[in-house]
C-alpha positions, -999 to +999 in steps of 0.1 A: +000+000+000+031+025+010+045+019-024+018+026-045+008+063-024+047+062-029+040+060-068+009+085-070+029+108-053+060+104-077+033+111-108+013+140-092+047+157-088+060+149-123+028+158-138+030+192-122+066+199-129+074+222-158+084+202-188+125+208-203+127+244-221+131+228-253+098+213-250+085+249-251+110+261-273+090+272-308+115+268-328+112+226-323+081+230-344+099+236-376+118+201-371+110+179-402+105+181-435+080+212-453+073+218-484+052+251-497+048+276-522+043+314-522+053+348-533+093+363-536+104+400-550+138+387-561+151+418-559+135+452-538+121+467-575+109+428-590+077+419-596+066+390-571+073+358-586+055+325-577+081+303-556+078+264-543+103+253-522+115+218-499+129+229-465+144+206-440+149+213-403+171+194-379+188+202-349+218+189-335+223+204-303+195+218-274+179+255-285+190+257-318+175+244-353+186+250-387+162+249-418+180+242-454+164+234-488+157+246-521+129+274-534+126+280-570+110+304-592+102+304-628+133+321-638+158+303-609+163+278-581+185+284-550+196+269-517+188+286-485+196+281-450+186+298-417+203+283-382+178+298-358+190+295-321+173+305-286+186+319-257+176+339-231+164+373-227+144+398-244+159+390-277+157+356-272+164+344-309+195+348-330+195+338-367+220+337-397+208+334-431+223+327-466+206+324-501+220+311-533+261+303-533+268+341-521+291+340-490+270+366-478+250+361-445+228+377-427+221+379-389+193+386-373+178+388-339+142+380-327+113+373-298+084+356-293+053+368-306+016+353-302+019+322-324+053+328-337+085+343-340+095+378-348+131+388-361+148+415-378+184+421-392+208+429-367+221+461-391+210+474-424+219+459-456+232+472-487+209+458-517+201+481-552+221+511-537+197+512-507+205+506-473+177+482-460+166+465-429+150+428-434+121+418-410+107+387-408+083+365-390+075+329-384+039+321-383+028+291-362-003+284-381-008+244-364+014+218-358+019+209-393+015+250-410+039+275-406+041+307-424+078+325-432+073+366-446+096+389-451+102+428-455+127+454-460+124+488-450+143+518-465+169+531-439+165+572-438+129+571-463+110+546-442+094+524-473+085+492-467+079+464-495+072+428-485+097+406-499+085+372-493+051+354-486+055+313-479+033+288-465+051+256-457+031+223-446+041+189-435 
């Protein structure tokens, strides 16, 4: 009789305990394999062009997850890659970016927001003679949808233009 109020006890208690961080970590939702199609302005001026694209994400290490793939428009296909890690703090995300073979990265820092991720560069950008900053956010639509936009704003003029629209699905 002692051992089983012995092994109540030992649930109640482990059932009331908080769960590991990663557990509540976001950014474990975008382990797996996605694909999804949406809108990209290649470049700030570009029309939007229709884009599909297969991500990956997998993590190797606690707090940190990197998504890698391909998207591809009418015109061009390219790899991407975004290691997205979490600390903590008020800017409790930090990401690096790449597109294409560039050697060019770009890092970005981010919070939580309801149902998702927000994140913007870390410093402006030059792109088309225009000093930009990039801002984008992960959507936690459900377990199995996630949306990924992006948009730049003109340092000094203010003008925004949304740069990317995605929907990504298990």
């Amino acid at each position: 009789m002692m051992m089983i109020r012995h092994c109540i006890f030992l649930i109640a208690v482990l059932v009331v305990l908080p769960l590991p961080a990663i557990a509540e970590t976001p950014i474990i939702g975008l382990l797996g394999d996605w694909t999804g199609s949406g809108t990209v302005r290649p470049q700030l001026l570009d029309d939007r062009q229709e884009m599909r694209c297969r991500i990956s994400g997998e993590s190797d290490e606690e707090f940190a997850v990197t998504l890698s793939g391909r998207c591809a428009t009418a015109q061009k296909s390219m790899r991407i890659s975004i290691e997205i890690t979490q600390k903590q703090g008020d800017w409790a995300y930090r990401a690096v970016a790449s597109v294409g073979n560039s050697p060019r990265t770009f890092s970005y820092i981010g919070k939580d927001v309801e149902n998702g991720i927000w994140m913007r560069s870390r410093e402006p950008f030059r792109q088309d003679g225009r000093s930009l900053v990039s801002v984008f956010e992960i959507g936690f639509e459900s377990i199995d949808r996630v949306t990924i936009s992006e948009s730049v704003t003109e340092v000094g003029s203010g003008a925004q233009t949304e740069t990317l629209q995605i929907t990504l699905t298990r």
